[in-house]
C-alpha positions in Angstrom: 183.5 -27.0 -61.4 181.5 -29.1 -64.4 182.0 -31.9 -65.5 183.8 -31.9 -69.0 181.6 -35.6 -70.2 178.8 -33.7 -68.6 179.3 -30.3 -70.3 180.1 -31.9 -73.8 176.4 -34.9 -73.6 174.9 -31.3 -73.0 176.3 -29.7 -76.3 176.1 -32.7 -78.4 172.3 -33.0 -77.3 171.9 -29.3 -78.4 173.3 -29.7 -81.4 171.0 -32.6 -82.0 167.9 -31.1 -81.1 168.8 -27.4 -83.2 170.0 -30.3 -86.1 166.5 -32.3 -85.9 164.3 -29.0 -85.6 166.0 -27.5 -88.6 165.0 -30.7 -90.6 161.9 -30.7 -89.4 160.7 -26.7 -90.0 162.5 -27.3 -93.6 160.3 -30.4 -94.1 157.0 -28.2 -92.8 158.0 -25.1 -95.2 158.0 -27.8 -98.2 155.1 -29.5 -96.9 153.3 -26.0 -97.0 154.2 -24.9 -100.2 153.2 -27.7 -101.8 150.2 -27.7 -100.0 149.4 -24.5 -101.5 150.2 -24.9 -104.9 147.6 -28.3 -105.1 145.3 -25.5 -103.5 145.3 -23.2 -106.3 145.3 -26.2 -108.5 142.0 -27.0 -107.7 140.5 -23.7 -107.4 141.6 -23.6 -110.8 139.6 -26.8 -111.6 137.0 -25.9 -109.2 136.4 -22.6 -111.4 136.5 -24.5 -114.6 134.1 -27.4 -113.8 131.8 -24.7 -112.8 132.3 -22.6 -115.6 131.9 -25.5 -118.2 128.2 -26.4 -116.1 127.6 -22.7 -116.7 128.4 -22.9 -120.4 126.6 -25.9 -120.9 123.3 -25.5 -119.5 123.9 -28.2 -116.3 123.3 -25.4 -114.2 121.3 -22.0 -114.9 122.8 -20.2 -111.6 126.4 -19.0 -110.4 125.0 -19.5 -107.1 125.9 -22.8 -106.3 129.6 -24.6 -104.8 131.1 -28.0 -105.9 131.6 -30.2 -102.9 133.6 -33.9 -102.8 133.1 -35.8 -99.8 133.3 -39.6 -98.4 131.0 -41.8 -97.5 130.6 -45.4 -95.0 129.1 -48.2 -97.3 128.6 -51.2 -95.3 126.7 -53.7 -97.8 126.5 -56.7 -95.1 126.4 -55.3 -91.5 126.6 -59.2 -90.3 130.0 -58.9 -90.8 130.9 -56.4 -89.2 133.4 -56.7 -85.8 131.1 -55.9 -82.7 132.9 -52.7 -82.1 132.1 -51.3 -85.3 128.5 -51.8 -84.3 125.8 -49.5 -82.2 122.5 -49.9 -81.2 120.5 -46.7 -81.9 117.4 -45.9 -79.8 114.9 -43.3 -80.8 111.7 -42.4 -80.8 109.3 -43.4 -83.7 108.0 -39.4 -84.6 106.2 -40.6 -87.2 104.2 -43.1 -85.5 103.8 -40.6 -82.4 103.1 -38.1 -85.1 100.2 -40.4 -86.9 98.7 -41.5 -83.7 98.8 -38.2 -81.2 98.2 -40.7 -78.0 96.6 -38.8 -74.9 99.8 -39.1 -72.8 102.5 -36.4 -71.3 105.4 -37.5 -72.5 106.3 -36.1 -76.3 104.9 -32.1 -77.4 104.4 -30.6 -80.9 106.1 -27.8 -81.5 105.1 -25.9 -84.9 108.3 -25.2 -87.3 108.9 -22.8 -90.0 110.9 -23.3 -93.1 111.5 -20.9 -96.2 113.1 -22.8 -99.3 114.3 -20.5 -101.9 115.6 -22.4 -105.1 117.0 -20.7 -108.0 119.0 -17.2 -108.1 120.1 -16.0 -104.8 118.0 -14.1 -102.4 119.6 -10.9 -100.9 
């Protein structure tokens, strides 16, 4: 036999749970939508930034994305916390490079680059 208190603090947790889940999926479906409409928002911009550098002579290729992106300034690194700090050791190539010392511990390897600049290459 169950207990009735035990049998009901089963169904009310249910309830709660399906109640909270509901909430939550209707809060990711909004979340997604509008999600998707600032997306075509700014391919829309996107398209007409690079169509106005077309049409103005900024650029003289289609070939080319437009890219936004952060970056760290840290203008006085005295101040920063000692956590926020790293000590970066590495070798000085260009000094190894300059110098070629008789000794087994760096190589030279030879490296091949191809920079194409203007229209796309295919």
């Amino acid at each position: 036999m169950t207990n009735d208190k035990e049998e009901q603090l089963i169904w009310e947790q249910l309830i709660s749970k399906q109640a909270a889940y509901n909430e939550a999926k209707k809060i990711a479906e909004k979340a997604k939508s509008e999600a998707d409409k600032i997306k075509f928002e700014l391919e829309e911009l996107e398209q007409a930034a690079k169509d106005y550098m077309l049409g103005n002579g900024v650029v003289d290729s289609e070939h080319f994305s437009l890219r936004v992106s952060e970056a760290v300034i840290v203008p006085d690194i005295d101040a920063l916390p000692d956590e926020y700090i790293r000590i970066k050791k590495e070798a000085n190539k260009q000094l190894i490079k300059a110098a070629r010392p008789q000794a087994n511990w760096y190589g030279v390897e030879k490296r091949y680059n191809l920079q194409v600049k203007g229209e796309k290459v295919i």
